[in-house]
C-alpha positions as MATLAB code, in Angstrom:
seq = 'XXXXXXXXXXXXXXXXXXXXXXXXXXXXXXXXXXXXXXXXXXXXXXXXXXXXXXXXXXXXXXXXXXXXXXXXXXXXXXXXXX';
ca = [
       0.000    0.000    0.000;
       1.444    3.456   -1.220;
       0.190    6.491    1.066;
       1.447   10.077    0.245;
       2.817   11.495    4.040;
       3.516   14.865    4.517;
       7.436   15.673    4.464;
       6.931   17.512    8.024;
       5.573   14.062    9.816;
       7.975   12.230    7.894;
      10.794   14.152    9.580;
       9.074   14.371   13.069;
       8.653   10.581   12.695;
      12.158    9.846   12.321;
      13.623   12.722   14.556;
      11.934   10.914   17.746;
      14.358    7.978   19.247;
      12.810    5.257   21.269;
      15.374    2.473   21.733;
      18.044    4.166   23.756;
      15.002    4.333   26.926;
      14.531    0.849   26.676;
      11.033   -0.572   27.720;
      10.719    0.891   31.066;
      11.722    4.625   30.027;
       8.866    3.770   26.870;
       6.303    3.241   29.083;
       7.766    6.181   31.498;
       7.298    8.533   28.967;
       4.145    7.797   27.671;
       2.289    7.845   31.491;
       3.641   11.292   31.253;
       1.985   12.236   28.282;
      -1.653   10.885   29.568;
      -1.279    8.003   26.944;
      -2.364    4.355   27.981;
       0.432    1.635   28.074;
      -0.065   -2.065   26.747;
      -1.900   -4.398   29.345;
       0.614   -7.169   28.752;
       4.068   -6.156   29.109;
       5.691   -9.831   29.280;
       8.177  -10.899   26.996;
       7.128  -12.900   23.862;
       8.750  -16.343   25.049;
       5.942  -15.712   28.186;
       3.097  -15.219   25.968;
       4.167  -18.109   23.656;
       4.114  -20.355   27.278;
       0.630  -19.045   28.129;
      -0.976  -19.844   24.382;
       0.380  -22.653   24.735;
      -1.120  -24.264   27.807;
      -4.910  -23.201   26.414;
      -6.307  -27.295   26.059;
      -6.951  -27.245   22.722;
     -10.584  -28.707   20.901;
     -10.940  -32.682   20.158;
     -11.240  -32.882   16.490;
     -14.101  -35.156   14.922;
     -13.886  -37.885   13.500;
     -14.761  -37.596    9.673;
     -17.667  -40.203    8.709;
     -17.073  -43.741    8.445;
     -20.015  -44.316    6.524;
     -20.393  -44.247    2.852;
     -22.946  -41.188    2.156;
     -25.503  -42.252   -0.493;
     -27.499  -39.896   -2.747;
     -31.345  -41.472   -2.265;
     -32.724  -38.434   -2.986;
     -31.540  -38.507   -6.818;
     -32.052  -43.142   -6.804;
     -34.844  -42.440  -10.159;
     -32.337  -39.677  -11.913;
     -29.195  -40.967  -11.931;
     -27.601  -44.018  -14.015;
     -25.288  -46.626  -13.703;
     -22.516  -46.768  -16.026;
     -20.661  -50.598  -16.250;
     -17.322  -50.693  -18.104;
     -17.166  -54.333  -20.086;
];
């Protein structure tokens, strides 16, 4: 997806440097501001660990029994190879 940004977000955008706070001076600095913070703040590998141990669903079975069109037995014909 191409969007046209103007050049004076563009430069606001990449004047503003994050990663030398780390994740506790992130979230600092946006309580400051008023701004909410993410609920879950726990690494990945954490999350991963807690997805994991959901129980997942039992899968069905499929049918075992041959499904049979009776609905269509006087429209349909039978074709033998000799």
């Amino acid at each position: 997806m191409k969007m046209d940004v103007d050049e004076e977000f563009v430069s606001l955008w990449h004047s503003i440097r994050v990663d030398q706070l780390g994740e506790q001076g992130v979230e600092e600095c946006l309580r400051s501001m008023g701004l909410p913070v993410m609920q879950s703040a726990e690494p990945v590998e954490e999350q991963k660990e807690a997805v994991e141990a959901v129980p997942s669903k039992k899968k069905r079975r499929g049918r075992t029994a041959k499904t049979q069109n009776v609905h269509l037995d006087g429209v349909l014909k039978e074709y033998e190879l000799e």
